[in-house]
Each structure stands twice: as C-alpha cells, then as structure tokens.
TIRO-2110 file (N, C-alpha, C; in Angstrom, 1 decimal):
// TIRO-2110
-34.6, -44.6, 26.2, N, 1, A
-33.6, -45.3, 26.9, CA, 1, A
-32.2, -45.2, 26.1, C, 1, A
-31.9, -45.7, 24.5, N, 2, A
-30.9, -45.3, 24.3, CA, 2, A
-30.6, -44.3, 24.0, C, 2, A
-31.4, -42.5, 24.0, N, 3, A
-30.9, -41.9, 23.9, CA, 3, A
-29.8, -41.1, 24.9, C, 3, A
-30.2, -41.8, 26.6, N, 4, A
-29.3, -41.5, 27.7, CA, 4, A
-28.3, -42.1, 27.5, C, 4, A
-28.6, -43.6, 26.9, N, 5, A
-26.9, -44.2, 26.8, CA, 5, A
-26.0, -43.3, 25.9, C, 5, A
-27.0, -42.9, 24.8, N, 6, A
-25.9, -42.2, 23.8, CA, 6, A
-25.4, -40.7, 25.0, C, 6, A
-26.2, -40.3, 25.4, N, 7, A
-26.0, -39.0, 26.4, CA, 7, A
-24.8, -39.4, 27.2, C, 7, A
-25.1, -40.5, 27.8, N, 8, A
-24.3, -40.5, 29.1, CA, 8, A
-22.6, -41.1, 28.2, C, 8, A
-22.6, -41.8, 26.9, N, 9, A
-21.5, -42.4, 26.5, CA, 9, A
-20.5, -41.3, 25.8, C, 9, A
-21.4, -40.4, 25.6, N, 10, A
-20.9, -38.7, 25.0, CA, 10, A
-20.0, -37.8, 26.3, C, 10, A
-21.0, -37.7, 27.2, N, 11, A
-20.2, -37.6, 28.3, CA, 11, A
-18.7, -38.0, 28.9, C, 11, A
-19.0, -39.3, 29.3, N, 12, A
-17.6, -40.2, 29.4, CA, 12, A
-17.0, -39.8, 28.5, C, 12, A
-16.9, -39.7, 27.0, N, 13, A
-16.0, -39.4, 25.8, CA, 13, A
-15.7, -37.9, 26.3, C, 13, A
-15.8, -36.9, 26.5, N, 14, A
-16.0, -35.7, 26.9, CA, 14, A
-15.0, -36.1, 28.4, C, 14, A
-15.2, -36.0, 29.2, N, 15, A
-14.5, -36.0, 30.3, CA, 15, A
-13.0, -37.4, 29.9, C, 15, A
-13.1, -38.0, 29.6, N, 16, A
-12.1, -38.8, 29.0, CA, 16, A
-11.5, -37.6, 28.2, C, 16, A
-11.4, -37.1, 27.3, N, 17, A
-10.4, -36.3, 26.4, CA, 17, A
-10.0, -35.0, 27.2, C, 17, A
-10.9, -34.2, 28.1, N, 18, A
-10.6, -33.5, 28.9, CA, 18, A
-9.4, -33.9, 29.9, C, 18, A
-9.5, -35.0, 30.2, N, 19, A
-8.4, -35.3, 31.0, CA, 19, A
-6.8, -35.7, 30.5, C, 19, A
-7.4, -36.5, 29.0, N, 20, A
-6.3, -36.6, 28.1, CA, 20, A
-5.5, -35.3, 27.9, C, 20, A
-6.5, -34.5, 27.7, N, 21, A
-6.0, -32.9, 27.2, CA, 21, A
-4.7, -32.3, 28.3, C, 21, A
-5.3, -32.4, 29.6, N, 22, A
-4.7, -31.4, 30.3, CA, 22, A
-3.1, -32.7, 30.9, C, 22, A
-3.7, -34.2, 30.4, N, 23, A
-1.8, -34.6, 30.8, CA, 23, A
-1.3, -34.4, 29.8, C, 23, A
-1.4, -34.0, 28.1, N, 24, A
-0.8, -33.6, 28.0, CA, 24, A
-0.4, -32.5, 28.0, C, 24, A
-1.0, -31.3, 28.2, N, 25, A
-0.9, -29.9, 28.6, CA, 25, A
0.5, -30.6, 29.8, C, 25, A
0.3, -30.7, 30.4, N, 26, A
1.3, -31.4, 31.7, CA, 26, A
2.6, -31.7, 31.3, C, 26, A
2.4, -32.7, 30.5, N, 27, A
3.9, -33.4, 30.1, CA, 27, A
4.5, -32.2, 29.2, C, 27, A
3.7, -31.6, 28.3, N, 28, A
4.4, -30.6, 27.1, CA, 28, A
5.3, -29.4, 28.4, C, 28, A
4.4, -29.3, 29.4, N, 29, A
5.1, -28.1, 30.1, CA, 29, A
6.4, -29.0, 30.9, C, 29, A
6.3, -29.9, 31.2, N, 30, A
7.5, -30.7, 31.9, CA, 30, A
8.8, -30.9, 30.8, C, 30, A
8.6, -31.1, 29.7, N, 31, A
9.1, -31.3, 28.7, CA, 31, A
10.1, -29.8, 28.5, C, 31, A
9.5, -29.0, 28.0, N, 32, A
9.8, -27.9, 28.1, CA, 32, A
10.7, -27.2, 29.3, C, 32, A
10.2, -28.1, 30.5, N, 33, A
10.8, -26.9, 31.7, CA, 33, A
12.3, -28.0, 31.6, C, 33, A
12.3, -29.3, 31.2, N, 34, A
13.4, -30.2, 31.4, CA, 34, A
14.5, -29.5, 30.1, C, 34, A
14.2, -28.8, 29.2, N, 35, A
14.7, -28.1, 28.3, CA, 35, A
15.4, -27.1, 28.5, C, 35, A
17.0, -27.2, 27.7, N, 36, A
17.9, -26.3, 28.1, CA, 36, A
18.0, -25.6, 26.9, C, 36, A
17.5, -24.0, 27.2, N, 37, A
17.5, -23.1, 26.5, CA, 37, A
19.2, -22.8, 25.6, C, 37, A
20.0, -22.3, 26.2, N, 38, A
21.5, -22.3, 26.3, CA, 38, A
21.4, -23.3, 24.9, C, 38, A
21.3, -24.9, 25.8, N, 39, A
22.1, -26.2, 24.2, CA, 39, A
21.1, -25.7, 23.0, C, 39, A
19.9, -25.6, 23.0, N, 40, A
19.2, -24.9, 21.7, CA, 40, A
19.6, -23.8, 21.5, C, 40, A
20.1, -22.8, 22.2, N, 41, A
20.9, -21.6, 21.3, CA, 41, A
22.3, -22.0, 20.3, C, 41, A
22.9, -22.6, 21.4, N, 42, A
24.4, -23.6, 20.8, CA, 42, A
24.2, -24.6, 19.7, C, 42, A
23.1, -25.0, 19.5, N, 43, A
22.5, -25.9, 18.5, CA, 43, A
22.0, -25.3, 16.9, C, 43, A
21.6, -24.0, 17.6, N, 44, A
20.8, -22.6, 16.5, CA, 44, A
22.0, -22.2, 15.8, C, 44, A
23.0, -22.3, 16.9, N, 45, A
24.6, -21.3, 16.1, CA, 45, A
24.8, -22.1, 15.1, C, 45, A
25.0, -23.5, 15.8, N, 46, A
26.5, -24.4, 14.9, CA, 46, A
25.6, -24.7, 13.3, C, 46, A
23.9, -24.7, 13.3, N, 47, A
23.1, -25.2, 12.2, CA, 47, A
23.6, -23.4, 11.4, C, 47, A
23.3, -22.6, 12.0, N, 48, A
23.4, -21.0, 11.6, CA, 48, A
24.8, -21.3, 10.2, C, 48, A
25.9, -21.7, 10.9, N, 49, A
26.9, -21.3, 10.6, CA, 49, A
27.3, -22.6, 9.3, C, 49, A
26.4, -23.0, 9.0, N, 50, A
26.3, -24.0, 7.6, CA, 50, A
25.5, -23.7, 7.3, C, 50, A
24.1, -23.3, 7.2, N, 51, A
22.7, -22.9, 6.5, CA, 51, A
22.5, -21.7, 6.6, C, 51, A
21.1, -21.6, 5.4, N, 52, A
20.4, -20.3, 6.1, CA, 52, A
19.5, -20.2, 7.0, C, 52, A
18.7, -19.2, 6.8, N, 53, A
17.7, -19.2, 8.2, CA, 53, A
16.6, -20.1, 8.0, C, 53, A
15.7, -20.0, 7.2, N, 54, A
15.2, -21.1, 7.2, CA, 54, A
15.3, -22.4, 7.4, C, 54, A
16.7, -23.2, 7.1, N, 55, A
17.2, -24.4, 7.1, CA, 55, A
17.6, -24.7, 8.5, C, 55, A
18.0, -23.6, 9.1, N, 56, A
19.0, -24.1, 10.3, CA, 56, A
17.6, -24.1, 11.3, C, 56, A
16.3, -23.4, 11.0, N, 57, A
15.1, -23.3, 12.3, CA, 57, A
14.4, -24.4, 11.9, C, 57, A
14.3, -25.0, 10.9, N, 58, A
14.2, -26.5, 10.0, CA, 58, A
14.6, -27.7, 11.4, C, 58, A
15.8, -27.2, 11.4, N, 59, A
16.6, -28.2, 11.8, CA, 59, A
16.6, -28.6, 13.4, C, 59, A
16.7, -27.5, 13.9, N, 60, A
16.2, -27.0, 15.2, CA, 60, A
14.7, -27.8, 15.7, C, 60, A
14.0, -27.3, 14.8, N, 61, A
12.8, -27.6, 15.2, CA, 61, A
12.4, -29.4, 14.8, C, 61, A
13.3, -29.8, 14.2, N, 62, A
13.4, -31.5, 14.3, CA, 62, A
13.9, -32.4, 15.5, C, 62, A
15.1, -31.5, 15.4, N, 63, A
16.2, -31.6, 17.2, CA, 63, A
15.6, -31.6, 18.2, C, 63, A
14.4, -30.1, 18.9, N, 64, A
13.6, -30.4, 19.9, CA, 64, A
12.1, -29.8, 19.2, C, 64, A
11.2, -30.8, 19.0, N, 65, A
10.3, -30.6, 18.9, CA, 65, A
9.2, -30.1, 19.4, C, 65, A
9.7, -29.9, 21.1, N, 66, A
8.5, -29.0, 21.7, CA, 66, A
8.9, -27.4, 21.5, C, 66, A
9.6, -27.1, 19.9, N, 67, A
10.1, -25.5, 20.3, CA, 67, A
9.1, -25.2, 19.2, C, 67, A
8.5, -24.1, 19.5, N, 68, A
7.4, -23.6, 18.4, CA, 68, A
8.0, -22.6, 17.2, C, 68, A
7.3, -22.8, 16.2, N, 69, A
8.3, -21.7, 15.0, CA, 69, A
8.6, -20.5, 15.4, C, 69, A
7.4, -19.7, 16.3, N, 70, A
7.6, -18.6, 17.2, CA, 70, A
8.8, -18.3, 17.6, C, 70, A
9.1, -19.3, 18.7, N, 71, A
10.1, -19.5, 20.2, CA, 71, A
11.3, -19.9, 18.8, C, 71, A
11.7, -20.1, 17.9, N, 72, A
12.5, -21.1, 17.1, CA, 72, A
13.1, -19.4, 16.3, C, 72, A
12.3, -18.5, 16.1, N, 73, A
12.8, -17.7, 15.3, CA, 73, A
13.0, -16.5, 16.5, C, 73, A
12.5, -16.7, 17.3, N, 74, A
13.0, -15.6, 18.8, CA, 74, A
14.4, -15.9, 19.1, C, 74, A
15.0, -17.1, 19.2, N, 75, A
16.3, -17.6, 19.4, CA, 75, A
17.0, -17.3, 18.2, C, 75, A
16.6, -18.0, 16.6, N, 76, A
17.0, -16.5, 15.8, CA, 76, A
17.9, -15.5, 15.7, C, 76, A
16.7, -14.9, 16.4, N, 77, A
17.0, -13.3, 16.4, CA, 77, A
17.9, -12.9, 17.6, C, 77, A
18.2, -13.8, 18.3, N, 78, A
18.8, -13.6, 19.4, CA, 78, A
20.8, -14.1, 18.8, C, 78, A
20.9, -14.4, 17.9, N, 79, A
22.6, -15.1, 17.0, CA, 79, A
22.6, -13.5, 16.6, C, 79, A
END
C-alpha cells in the first residue's frame, strides 16, 4: 500500500514540474518576443564605447537577462 502512495505521489511530483517546466518555457518565449532587439543593440553600442568586450556583454547581459551569452556576443559581432 504505501508503495502506490509513494508511486502515485512521484507521479503528481512529475506531472506538477512538467507543467511548471513548459509555463516557463512560455513566459521565457513571451519575454523574449516582448523584447526589442534594436534597444539591446543601442545598449551593446553605448556599453561598447566605454568598455571592452567582455565588460560591455557583462553588462548587457545584467540589463536583459533573457539574452543568452550566445545571442549577447551575436549582437557583438554585429557593432
């Protein structure tokens, strides 16, 4: 008997984070799509034009934090 409860309370935990998982998968992409590429490039320049590279994608990536070091040094390469 308790090893169903433990079964079935494993489950619930399991479908409970799966669900958690995918609102945030949800919100991170709303987040993102609400995100103006352009002000992060204009934000990459003006840090650019006082630091170096590393410091200014530092800084960037404090400012919007759904930008990945990837996407952060793509923009970069794009000054």
């Amino acid at each position: 008997m308790s090893a169903l409860i433990i079964w079935v309370m494993g489950a619930v935990l399991l479908v409970i984070n799966i669900m958690l998982r995918t609102r945030i998968l949800r919100l991170e992409a709303r987040l993102k799509a609400l995100s103006n590429p352009q002000e992060q490039l204009a934000f990459l320049r003006q840090q650019a034009a006082k630091k170096e590279k590393i410091a200014a994608i530092k800084s960037l990536r404090r400012q919007y934090p759904e930008i990945s070091l990837i996407e952060a040094n793509r923009l970069w390469q794009k000054i």
